[in-house]
DRENPA-3360 file (N, C-alpha, C; in nm, 2 decimals, always signed):
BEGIN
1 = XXXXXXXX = +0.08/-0.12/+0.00/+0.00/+0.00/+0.00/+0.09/+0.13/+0.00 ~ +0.20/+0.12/+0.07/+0.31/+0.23/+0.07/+0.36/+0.31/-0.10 ~ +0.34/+0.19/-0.17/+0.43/+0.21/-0.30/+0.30/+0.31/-0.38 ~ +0.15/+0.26/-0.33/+0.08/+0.31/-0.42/+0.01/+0.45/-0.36 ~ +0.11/+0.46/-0.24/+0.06/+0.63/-0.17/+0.12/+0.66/-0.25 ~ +0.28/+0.64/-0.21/+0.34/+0.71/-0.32/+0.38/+0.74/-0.45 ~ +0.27/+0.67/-0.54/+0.22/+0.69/-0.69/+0.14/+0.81/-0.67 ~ +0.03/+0.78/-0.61/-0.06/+0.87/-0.59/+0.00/+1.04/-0.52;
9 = XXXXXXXX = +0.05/+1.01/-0.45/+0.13/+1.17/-0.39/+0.18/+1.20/-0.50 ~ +0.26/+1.14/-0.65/+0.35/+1.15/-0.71/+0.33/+1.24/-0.81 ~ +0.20/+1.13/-0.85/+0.12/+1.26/-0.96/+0.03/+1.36/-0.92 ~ -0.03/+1.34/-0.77/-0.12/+1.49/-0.73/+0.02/+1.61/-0.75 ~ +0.13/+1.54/-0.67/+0.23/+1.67/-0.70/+0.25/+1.75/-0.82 ~ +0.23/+1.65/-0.94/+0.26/+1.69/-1.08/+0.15/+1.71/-1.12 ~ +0.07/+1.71/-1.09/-0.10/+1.74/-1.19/-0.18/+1.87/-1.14 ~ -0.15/+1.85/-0.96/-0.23/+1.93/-0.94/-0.15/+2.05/-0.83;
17 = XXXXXXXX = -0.07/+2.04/-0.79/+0.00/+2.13/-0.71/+0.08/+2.19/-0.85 ~ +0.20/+2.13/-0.92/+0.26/+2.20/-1.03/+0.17/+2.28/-1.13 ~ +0.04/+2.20/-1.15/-0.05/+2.26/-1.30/-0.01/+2.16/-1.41 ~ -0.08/+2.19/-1.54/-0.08/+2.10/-1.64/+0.05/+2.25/-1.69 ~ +0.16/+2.14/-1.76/+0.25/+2.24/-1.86/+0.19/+2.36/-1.95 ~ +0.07/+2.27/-2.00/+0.02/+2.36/-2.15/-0.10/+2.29/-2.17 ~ -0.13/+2.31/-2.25/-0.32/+2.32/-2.31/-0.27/+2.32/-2.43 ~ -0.35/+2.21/-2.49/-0.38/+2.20/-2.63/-0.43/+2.07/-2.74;
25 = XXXXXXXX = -0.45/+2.09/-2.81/-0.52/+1.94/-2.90/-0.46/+1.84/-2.97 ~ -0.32/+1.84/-2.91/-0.27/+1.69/-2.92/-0.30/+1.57/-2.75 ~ -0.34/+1.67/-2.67/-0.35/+1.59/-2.55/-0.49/+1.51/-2.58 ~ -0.56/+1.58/-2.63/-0.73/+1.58/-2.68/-0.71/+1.47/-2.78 ~ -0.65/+1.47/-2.87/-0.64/+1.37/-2.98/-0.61/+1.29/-2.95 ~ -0.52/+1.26/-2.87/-0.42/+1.12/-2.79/-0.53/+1.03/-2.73 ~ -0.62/+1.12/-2.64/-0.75/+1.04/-2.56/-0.85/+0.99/-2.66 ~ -0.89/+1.08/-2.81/-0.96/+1.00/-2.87/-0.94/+0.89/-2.95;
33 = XXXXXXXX = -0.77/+0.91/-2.93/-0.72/+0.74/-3.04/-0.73/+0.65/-2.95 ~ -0.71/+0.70/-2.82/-0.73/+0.58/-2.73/-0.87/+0.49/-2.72 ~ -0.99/+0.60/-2.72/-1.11/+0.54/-2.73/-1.14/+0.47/-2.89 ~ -1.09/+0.54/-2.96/-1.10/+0.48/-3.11/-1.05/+0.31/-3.07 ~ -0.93/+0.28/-3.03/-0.87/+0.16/-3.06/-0.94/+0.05/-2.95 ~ -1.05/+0.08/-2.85/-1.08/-0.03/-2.81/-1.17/-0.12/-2.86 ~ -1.12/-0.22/-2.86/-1.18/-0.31/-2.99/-1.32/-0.33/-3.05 ~ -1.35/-0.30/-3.20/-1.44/-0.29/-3.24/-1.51/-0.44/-3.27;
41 = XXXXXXXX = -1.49/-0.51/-3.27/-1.54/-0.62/-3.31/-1.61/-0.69/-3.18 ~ -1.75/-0.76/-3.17/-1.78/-0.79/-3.10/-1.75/-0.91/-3.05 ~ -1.74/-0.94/-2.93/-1.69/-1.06/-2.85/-1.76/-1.06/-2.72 ~ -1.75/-1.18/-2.66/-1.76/-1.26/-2.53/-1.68/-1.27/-2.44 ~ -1.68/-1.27/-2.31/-1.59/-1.29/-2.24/-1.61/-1.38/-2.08 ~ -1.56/-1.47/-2.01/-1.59/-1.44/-1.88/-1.52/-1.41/-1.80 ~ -1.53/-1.37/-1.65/-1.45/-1.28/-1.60/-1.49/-1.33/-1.43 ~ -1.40/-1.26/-1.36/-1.46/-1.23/-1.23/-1.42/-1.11/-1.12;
49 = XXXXXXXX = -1.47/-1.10/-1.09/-1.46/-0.97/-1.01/-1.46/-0.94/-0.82 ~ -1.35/-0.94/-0.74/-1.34/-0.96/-0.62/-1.40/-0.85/-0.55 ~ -1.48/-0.88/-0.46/-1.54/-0.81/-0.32/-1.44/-0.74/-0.22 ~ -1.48/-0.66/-0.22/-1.39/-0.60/-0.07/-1.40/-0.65/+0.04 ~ -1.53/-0.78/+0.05/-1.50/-0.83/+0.17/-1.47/-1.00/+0.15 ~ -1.40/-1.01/+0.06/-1.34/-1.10/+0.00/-1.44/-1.22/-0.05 ~ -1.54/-1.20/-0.07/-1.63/-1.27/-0.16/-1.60/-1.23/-0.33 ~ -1.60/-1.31/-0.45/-1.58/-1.30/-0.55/-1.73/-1.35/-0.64;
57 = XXXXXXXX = -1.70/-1.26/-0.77/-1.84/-1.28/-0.84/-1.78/-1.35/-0.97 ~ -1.88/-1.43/-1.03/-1.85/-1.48/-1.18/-1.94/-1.39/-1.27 ~ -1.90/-1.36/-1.38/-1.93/-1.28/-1.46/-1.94/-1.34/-1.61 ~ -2.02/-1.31/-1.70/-2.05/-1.27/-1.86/-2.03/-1.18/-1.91 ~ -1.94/-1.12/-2.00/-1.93/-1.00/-2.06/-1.94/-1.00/-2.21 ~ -2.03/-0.91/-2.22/-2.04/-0.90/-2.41/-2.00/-0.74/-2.45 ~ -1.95/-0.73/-2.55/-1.90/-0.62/-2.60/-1.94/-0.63/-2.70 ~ -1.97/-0.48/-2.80/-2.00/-0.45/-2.89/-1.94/-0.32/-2.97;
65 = XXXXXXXX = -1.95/-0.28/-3.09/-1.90/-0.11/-3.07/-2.06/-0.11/-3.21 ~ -2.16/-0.01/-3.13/-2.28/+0.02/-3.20/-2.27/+0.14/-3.26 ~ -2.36/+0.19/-3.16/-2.41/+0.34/-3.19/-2.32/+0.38/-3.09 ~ -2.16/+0.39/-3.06/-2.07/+0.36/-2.95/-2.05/+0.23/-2.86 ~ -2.00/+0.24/-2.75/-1.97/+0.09/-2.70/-2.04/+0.03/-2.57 ~ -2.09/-0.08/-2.61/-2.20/-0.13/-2.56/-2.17/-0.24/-2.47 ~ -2.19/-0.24/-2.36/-2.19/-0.36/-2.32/-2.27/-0.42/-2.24 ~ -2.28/-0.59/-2.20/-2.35/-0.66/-2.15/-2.31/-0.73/-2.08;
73 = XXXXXXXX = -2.35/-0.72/-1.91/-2.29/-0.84/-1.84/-2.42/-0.87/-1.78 ~ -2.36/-1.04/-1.73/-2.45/-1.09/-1.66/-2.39/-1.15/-1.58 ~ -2.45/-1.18/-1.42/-2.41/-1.25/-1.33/-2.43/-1.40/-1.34 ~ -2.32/-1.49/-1.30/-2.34/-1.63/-1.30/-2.28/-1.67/-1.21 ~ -2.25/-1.68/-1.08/-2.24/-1.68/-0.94/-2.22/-1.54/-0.87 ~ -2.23/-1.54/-0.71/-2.32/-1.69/-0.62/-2.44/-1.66/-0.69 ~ -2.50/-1.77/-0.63/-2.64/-1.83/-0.67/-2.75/-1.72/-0.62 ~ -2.73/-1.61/-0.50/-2.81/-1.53/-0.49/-2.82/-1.39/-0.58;
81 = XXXXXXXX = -2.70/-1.42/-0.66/-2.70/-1.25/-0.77/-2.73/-1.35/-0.95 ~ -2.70/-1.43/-0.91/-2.77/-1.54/-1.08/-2.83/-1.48/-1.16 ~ -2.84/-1.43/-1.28/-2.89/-1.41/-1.34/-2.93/-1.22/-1.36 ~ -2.86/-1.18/-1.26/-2.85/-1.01/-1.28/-2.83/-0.99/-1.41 ~ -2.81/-0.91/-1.48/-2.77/-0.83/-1.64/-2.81/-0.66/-1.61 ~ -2.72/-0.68/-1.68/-2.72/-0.49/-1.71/-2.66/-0.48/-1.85 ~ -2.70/-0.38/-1.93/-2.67/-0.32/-2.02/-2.65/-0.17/-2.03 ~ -2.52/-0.17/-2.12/-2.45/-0.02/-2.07/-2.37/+0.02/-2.23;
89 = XXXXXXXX = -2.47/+0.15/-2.23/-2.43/+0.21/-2.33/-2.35/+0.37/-2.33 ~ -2.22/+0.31/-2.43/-2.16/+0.43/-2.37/-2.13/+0.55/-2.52 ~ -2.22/+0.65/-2.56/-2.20/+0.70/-2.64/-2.10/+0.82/-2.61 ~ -2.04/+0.85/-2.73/-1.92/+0.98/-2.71/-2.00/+1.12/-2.80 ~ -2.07/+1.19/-2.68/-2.14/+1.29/-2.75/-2.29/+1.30/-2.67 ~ -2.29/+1.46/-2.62/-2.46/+1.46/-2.59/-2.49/+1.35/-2.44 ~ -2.61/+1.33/-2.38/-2.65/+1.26/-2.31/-2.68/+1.12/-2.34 ~ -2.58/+1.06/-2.43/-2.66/+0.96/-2.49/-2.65/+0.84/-2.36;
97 = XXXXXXXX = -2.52/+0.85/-2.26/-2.49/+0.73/-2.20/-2.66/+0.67/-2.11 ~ -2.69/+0.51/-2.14/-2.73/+0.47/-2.06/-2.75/+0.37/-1.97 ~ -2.81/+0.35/-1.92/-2.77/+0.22/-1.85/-2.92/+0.11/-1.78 ~ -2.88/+0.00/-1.81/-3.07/-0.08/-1.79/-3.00/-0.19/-1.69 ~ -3.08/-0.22/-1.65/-3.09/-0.41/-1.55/-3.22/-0.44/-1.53 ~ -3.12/-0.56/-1.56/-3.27/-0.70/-1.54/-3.25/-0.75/-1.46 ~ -3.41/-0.82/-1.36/-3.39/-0.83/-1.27/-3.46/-0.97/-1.24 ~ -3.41/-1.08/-1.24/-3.43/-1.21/-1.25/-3.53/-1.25/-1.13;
105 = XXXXXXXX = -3.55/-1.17/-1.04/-3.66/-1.20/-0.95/-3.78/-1.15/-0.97 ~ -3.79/-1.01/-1.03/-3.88/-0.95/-1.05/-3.96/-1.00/-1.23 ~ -3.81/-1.03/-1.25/-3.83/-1.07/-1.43/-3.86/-0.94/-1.51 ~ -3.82/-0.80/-1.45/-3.88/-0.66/-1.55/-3.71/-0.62/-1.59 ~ -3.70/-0.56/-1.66/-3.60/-0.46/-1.69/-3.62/-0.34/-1.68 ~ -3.53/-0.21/-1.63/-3.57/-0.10/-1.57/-3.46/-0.01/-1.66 ~ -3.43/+0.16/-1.65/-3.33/+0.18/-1.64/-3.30/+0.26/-1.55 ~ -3.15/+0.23/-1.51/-3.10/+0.30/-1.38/-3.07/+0.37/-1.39;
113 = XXXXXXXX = -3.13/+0.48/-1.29/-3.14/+0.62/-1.28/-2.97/+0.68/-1.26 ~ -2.96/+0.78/-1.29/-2.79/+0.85/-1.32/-2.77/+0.84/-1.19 ~ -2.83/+0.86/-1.05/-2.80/+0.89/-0.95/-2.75/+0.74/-0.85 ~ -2.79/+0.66/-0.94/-2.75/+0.53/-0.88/-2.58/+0.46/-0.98 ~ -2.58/+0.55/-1.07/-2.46/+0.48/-1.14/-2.33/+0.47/-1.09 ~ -2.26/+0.54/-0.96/-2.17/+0.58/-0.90/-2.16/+0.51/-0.78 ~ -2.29/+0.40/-0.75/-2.30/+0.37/-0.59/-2.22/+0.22/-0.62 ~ -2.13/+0.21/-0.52/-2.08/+0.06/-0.51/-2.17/-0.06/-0.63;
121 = XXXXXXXX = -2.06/-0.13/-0.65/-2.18/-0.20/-0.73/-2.14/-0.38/-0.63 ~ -2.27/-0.45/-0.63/-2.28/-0.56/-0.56/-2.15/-0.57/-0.46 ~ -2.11/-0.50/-0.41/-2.05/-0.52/-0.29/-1.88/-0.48/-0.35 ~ -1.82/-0.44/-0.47/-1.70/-0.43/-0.48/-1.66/-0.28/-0.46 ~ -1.53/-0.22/-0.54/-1.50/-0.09/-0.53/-1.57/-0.03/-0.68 ~ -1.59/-0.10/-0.76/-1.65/-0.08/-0.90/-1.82/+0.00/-0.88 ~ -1.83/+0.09/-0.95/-1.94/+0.14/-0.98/-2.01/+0.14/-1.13 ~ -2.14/+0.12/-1.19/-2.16/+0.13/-1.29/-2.13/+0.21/-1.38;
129 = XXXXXXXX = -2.05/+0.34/-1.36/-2.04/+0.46/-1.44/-1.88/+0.41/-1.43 ~ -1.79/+0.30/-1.40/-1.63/+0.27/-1.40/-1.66/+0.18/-1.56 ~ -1.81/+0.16/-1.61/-1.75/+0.06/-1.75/-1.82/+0.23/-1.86 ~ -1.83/+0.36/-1.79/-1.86/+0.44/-1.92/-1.71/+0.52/-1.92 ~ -1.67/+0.56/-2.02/-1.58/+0.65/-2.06/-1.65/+0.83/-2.05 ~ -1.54/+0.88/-2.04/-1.54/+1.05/-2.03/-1.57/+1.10/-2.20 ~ -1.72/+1.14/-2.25/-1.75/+1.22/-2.33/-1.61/+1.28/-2.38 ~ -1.54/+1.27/-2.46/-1.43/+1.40/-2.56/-1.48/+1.52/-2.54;
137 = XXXXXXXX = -1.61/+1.52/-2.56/-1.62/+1.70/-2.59/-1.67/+1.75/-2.52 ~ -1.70/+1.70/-2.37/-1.73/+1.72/-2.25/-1.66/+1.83/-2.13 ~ -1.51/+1.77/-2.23/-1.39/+1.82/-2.12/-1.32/+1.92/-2.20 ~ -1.21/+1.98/-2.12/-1.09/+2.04/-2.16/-0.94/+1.91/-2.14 ~ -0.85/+1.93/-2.25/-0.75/+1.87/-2.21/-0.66/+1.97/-2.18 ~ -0.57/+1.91/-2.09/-0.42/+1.96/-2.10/-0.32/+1.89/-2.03 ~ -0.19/+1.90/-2.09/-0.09/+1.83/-2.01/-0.05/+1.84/-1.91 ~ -0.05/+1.67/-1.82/+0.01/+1.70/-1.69/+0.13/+1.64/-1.70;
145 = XXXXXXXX = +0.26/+1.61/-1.84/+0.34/+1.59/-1.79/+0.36/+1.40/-1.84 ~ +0.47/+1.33/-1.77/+0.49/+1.21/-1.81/+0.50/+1.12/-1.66 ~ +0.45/+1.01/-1.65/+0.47/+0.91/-1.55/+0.55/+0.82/-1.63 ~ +0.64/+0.77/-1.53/+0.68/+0.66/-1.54/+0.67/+0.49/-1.46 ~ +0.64/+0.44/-1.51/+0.57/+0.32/-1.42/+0.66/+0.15/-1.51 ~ +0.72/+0.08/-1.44/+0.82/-0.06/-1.50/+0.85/+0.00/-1.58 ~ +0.96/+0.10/-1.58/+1.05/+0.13/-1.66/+0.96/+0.18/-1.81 ~ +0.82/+0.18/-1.82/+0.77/+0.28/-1.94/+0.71/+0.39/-1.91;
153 = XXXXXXXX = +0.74/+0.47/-1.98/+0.69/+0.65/-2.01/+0.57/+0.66/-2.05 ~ +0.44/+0.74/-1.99/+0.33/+0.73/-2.03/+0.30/+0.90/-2.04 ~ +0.20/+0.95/-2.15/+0.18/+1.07/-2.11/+0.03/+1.07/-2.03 ~ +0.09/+1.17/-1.96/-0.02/+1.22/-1.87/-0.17/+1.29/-1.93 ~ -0.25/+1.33/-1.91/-0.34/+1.42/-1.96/-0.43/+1.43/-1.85 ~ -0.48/+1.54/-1.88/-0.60/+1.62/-1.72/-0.69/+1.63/-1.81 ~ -0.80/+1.56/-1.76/-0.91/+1.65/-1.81/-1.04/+1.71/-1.72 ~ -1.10/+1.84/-1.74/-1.19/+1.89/-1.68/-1.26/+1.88/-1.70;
161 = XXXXXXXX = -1.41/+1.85/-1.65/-1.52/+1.89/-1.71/-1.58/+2.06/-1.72 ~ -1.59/+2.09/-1.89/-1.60/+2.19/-1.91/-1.76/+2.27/-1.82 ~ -1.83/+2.19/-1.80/-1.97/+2.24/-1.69/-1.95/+2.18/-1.57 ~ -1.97/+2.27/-1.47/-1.94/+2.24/-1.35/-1.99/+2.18/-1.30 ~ -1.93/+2.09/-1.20/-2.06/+1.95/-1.11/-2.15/+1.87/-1.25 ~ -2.07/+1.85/-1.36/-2.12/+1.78/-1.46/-2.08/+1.63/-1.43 ~ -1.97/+1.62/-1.36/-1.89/+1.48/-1.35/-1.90/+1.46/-1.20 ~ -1.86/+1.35/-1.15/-1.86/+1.31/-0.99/-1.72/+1.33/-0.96;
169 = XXXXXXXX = -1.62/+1.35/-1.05/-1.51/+1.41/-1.06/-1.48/+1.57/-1.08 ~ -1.40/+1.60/-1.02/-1.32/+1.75/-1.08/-1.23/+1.69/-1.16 ~ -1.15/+1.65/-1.18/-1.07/+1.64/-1.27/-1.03/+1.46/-1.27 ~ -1.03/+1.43/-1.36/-0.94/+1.31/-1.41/-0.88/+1.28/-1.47 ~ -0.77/+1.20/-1.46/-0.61/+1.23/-1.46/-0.54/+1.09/-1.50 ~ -0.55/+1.09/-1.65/-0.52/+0.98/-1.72/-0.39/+0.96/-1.78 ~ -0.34/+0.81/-1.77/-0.20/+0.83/-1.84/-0.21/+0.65/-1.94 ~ -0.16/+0.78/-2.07/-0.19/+0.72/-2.17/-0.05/+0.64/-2.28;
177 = XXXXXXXX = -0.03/+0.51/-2.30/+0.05/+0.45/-2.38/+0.06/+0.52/-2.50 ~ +0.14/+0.66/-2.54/+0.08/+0.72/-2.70/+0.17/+0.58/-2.79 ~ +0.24/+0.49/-2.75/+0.27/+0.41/-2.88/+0.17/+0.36/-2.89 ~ +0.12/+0.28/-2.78/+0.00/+0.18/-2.83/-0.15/+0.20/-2.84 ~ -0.15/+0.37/-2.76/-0.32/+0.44/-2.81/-0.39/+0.38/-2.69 ~ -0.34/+0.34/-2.59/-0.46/+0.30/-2.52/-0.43/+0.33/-2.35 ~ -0.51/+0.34/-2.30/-0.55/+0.39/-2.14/-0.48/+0.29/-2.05 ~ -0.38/+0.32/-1.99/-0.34/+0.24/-1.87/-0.36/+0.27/-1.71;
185 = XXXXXXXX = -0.36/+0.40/-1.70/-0.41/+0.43/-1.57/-0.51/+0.56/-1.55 ~ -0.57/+0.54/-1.44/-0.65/+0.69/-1.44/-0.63/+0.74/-1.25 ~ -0.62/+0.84/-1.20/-0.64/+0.88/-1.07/-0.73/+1.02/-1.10 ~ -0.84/+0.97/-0.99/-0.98/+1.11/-1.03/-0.96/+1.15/-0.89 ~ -0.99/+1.28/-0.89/-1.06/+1.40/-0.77/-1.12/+1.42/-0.75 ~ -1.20/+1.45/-0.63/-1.33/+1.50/-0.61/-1.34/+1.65/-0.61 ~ -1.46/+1.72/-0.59/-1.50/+1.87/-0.58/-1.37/+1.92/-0.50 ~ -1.37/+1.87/-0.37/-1.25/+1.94/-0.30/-1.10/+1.93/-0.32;
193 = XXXXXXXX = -1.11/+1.83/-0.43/-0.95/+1.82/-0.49/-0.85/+1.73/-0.45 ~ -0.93/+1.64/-0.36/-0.86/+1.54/-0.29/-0.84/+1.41/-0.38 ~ -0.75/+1.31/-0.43/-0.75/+1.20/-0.50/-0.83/+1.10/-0.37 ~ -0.93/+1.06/-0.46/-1.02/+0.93/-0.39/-1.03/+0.79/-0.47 ~ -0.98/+0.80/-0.58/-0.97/+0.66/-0.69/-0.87/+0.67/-0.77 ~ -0.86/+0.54/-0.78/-0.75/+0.47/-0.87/-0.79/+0.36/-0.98 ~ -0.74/+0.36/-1.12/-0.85/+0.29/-1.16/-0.69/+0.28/-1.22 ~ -0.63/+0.09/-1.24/-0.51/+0.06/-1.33/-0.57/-0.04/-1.42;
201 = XXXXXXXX = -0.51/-0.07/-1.52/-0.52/-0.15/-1.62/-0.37/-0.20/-1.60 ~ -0.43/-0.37/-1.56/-0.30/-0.45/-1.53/-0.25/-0.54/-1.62 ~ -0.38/-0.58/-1.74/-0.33/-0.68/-1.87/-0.41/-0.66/-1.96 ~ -0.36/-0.60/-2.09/-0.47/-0.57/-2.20/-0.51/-0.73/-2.29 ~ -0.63/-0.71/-2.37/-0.62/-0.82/-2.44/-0.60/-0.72/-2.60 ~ -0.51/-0.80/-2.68/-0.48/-0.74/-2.76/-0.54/-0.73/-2.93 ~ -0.57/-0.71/-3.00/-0.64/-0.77/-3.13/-0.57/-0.69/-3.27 ~ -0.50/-0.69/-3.30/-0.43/-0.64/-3.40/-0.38/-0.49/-3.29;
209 = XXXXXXXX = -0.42/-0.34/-3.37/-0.39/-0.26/-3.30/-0.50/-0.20/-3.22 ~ -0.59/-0.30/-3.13/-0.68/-0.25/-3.05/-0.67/-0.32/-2.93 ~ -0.73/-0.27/-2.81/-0.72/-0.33/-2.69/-0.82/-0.32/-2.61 ~ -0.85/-0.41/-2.52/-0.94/-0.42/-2.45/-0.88/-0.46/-2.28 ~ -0.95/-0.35/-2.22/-0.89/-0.41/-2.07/-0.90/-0.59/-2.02 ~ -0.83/-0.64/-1.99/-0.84/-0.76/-1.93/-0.83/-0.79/-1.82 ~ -0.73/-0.68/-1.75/-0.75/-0.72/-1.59/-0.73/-0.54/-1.57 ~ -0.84/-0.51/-1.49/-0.87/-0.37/-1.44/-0.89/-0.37/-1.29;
217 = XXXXXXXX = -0.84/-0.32/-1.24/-0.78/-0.34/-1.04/-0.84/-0.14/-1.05 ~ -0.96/-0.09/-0.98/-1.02/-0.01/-0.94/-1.01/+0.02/-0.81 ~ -0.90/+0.11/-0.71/-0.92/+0.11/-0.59/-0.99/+0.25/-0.55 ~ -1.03/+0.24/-0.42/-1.06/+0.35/-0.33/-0.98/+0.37/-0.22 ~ -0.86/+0.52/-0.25/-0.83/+0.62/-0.20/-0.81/+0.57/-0.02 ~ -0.93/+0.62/+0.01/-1.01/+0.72/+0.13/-0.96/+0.54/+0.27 ~ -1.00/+0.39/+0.19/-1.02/+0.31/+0.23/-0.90/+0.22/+0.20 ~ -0.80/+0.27/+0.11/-0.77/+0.19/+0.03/-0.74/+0.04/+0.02;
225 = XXXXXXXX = -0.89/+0.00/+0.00/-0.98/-0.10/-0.08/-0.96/-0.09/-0.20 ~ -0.98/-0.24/-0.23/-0.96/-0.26/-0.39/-1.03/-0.36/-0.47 ~ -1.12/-0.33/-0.59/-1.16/-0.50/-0.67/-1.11/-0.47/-0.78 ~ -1.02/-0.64/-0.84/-1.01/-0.63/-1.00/-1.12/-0.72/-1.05 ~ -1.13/-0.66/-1.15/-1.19/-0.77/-1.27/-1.10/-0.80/-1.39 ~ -1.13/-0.96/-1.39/-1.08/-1.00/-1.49/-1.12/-1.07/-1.60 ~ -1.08/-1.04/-1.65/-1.15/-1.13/-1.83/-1.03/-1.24/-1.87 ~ -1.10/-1.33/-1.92/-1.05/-1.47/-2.03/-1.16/-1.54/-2.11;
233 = XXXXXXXX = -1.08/-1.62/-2.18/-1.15/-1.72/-2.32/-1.26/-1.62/-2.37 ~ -1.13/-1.53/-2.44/-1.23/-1.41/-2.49/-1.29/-1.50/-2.66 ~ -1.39/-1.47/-2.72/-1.45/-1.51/-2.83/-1.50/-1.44/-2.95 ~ -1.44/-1.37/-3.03/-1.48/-1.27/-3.16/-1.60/-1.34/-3.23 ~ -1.67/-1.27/-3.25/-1.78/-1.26/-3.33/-1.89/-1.37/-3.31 ~ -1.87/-1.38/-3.17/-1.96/-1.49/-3.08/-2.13/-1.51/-3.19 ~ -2.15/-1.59/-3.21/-2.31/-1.59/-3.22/-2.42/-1.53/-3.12 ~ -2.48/-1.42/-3.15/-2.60/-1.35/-3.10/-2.70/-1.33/-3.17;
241 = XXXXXXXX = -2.83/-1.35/-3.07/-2.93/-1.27/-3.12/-2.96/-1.14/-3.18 ~ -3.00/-1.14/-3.24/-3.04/-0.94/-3.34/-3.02/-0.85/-3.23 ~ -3.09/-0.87/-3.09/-3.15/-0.77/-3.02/-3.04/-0.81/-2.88 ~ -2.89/-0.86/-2.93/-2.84/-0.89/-2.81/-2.79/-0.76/-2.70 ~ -2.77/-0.66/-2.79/-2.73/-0.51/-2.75/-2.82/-0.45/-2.70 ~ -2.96/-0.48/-2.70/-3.05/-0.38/-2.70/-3.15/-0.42/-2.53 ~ -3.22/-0.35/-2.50/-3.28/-0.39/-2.39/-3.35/-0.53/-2.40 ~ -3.41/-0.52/-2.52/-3.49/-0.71/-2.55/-3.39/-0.81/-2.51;
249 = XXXXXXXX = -3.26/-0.79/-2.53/-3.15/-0.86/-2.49/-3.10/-0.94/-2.36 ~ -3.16/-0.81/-2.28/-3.15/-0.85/-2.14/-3.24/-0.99/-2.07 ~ -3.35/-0.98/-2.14/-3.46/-1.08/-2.06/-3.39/-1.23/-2.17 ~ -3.45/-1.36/-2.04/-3.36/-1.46/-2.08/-3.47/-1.51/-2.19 ~ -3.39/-1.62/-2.28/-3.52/-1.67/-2.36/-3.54/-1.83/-2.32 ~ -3.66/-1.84/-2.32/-3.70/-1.99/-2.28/-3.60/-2.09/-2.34 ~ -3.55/-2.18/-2.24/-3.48/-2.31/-2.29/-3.60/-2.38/-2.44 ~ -3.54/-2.41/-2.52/-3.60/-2.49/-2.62/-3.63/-2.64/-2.54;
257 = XXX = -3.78/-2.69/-2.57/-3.78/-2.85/-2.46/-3.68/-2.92/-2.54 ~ -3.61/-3.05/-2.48/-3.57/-3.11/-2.56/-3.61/-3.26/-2.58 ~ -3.55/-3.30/-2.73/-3.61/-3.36/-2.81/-3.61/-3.48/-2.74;
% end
């Protein structure tokens, strides 16, 4: 925990006590190649995700890239969260993000209200608004500079939200692989400017030149608590129903009897 205070003291020093060097639209561009390269083709995955109070979940994850990137999980242990699903749509532009669950006791699908997207999710450090990305045109960029982390150089980038109390963050503070285009760490702030989360990407999965998180370790700050989730026996171009992306998607479909 020592080594990751002092990550964290390392870059508040450089981000937010020093300032970002400069302003301008290569920091901006850098973050959109990054979202551009997460992989477009759709796949399957399963995964699991650790509890803070050391219970672990098994997971379904479907990915898509739609009308932006879409995803679908479902719970498949323990036996008392079975059959949960959510669907999460993450558009870049406008209000489009949103987010549904199904609810295998009730059997309805709902969508969940923005004010619940941030709250713990089933007991980890993860919240539903950790699988949406930051709108591009939402923010301001500017540079905070370079981290270094196993001996590689990452650039830094700040971004604001250009409307105030638009994000649950003040600023978020991402450092980005510019060889390989893609997101390896983020540390966000609250209103008062204090770092309360850590969000690392520990193993990408790779697909020519796109990537997809595989192992993502999300901590909290304040507690420093931590859950990763992890993905394997990822699957391209899985067989789905038409409507697998869409809310109809969520509800299960009757077993076929058999023959």
């Amino acid at each position: 925990m020592r080594g990751v205070a002092f990550a964290v003291g390392l870059v508040v020093a450089l981000v937010v006590k020093a300032g970002p060097a400069r302003a301008g639209s290569g920091e901006e561009a850098l973050y959109r190649k990054a979202l551009e390269n997460i992989v477009r083709t759709r796949f399957e995955a399963n995964g699991t995700v650790d509890g803070t109070s050391g219970g672990q979940l098994r997971l379904r994850l479907r990915h898509a890239q739609l009308d932006g990137r879409r995803t679908w999980i479902e719970i498949t242990s323990p036996k008392e969260l079975q059959g949960q699903r959510w669907l999460i749509v993450d558009r870049d532009g406008g209000d489009g993000d949103k987010i549904w669950h199904y609810d295998p006791k009730t059997k309805k699908t709902a969508e969940v209200p923005k004010e619940r997207w941030n709250e713990p999710w089933l007991g980890t450090t993860f919240a539903l608004a950790d699988f949406l990305l930051p709108d591009p045109n939402a923010y301001t960029f500017e540079l905070g500079g370079e981290e270094n982390v196993g001996g590689e150089t990452f650039t830094v980038v700040r971004l604001t939200p250009k409307q105030k109390g638009a994000d649950r963050f003040m600023v978020r503070v991402y450092s980005i692989d510019s060889r390989g285009n893609r997101l390896v760490r983020g540390l966000f702030f609250d209103q008062q400017g204090r770092a309360v989360a850590r969000w690392i990407v520990e193993r990408t999965e790779q697909r020519g030149g796109e990537w997809f998180p595989a192992q993502l370790r999300v901590m909290d700050l304040s507690s420093q608590r931590g859950s990763v989730l992890t993905l394997a026996d990822f699957k391209y171009e899985f067989e789905a129903p038409p409507d697998a992306f869409e809310t109809g998607g969520l509800v299960p479909r009757p077993t076929p009897p058999s023959k």
